[in-house]
C-alpha positions in Angstrom: -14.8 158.0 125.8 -12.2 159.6 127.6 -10.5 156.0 128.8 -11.0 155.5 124.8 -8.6 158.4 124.4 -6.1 157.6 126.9 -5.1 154.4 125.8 -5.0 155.4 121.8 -3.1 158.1 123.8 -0.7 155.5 125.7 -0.3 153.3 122.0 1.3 156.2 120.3 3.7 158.0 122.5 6.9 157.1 120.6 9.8 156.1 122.8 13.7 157.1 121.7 16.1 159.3 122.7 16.4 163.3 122.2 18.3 164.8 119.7 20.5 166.3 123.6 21.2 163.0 124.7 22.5 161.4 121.1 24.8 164.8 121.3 25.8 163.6 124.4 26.6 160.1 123.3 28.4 161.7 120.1 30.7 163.5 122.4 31.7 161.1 124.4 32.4 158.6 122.2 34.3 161.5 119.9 36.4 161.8 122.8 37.0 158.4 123.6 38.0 157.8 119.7 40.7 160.8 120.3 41.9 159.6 123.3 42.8 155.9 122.2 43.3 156.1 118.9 46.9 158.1 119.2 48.0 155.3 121.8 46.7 152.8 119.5 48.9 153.9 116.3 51.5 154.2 118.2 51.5 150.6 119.5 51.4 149.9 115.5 54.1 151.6 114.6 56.4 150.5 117.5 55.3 146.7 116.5 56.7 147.4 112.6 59.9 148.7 113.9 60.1 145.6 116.2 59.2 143.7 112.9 62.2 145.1 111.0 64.0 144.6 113.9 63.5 140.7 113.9 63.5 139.9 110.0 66.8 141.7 109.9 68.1 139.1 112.3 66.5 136.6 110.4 68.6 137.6 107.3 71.3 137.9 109.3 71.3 133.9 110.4 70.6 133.5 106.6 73.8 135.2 105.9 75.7 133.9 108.0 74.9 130.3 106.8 75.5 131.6 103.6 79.0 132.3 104.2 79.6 129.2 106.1 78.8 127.2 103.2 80.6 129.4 100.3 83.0 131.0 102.3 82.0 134.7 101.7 79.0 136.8 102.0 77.1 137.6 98.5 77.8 140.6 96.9 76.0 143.3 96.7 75.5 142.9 92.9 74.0 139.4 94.3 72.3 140.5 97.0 69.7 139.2 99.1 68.3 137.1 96.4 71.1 134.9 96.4 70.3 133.4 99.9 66.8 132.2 98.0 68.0 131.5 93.9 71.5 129.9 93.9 73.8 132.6 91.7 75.4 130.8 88.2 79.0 131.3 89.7 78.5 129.9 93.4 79.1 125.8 93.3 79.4 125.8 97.0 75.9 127.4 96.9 73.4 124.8 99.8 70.7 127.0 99.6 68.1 128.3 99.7 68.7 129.7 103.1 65.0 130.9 103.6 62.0 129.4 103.3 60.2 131.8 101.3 61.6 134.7 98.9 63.5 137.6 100.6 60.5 139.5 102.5 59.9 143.3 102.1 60.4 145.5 105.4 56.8 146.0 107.2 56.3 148.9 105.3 56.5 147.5 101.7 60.0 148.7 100.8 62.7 146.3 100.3 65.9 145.6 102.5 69.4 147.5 101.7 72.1 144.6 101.5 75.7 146.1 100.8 79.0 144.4 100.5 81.4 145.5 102.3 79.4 147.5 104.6 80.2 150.8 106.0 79.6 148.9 109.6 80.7 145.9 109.1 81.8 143.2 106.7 78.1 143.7 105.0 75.6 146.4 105.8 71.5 144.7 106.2 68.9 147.8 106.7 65.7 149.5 106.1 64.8 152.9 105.6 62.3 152.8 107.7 58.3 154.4 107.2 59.5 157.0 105.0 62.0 154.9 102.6 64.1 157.4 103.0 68.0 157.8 104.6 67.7 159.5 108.2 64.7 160.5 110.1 63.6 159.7 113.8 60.8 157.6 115.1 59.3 155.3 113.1 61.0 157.3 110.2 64.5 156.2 111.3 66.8 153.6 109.8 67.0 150.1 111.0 70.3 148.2 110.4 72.4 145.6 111.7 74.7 147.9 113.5 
């Protein structure tokens, strides 16, 4: 009888972990989550401002083969559309200069084209994260100057 017992014994001893050792596990892998996930948001946010960064020189190129073929850059009343919808009063218009419409920056807003620029002969920028004039980091503006 008493082999009987040991082996319904040896059958029911349930195997897992302790509720310690998930605490354990929980902890580690709560610190592991605070330790990479900073440096991983950060890599995001430097790869939208390196985004901005290269469709503004993409616009840019588009511009400037604007002007080539007209002679002048569109005004700001025009805007960045006209490089995509050929404005009524430009015959010299060869467009459309991009393949698609005029993108948005990487954070949903849409570019600021002005004619005659502050910086230059035209001003091409973004806001930034915020959509707001100013601010640092990701938050900064992002022109063509």
């Amino acid at each position: 009888m008493k082999a009987g017992l040991r082996g319904f014994m040896k059958r029911h001893i349930q195997h897992g972990f302790t509720l310690l050792e998930l605490l354990v596990v929980l902890v580690i892998i709560g610190l592991l989550a605070g330790y990479v996930a900073p440096r991983y948001f950060a890599q995001v946010g430097k790869a939208e401002v390196k985004t901005a960064r290269a469709q503004i020189d993409a616009l840019e190129k588009a511009l400037d083969q604007y002007r080539l073929d007209t002679g002048h850059y569109p005004s700001t009343e025009q805007g960045l559309a006209a490089l995509y919808t050929h404005p009524a009063e430009e015959a010299k218009w060869e467009g459309p200069y991009l393949k698609k419409g005029v993108p948005a920056d990487p954070w949903g807003h849409p570019y600021q084209y002005r004619q005659p620029g502050e910086h230059g002969e035209y001003d091409l920028f973004s806001y930034g994260k915020d959509g707001q004039t100013g601010g640092s980091g990701e938050d900064a503006d992002i022109g063509n100057w």
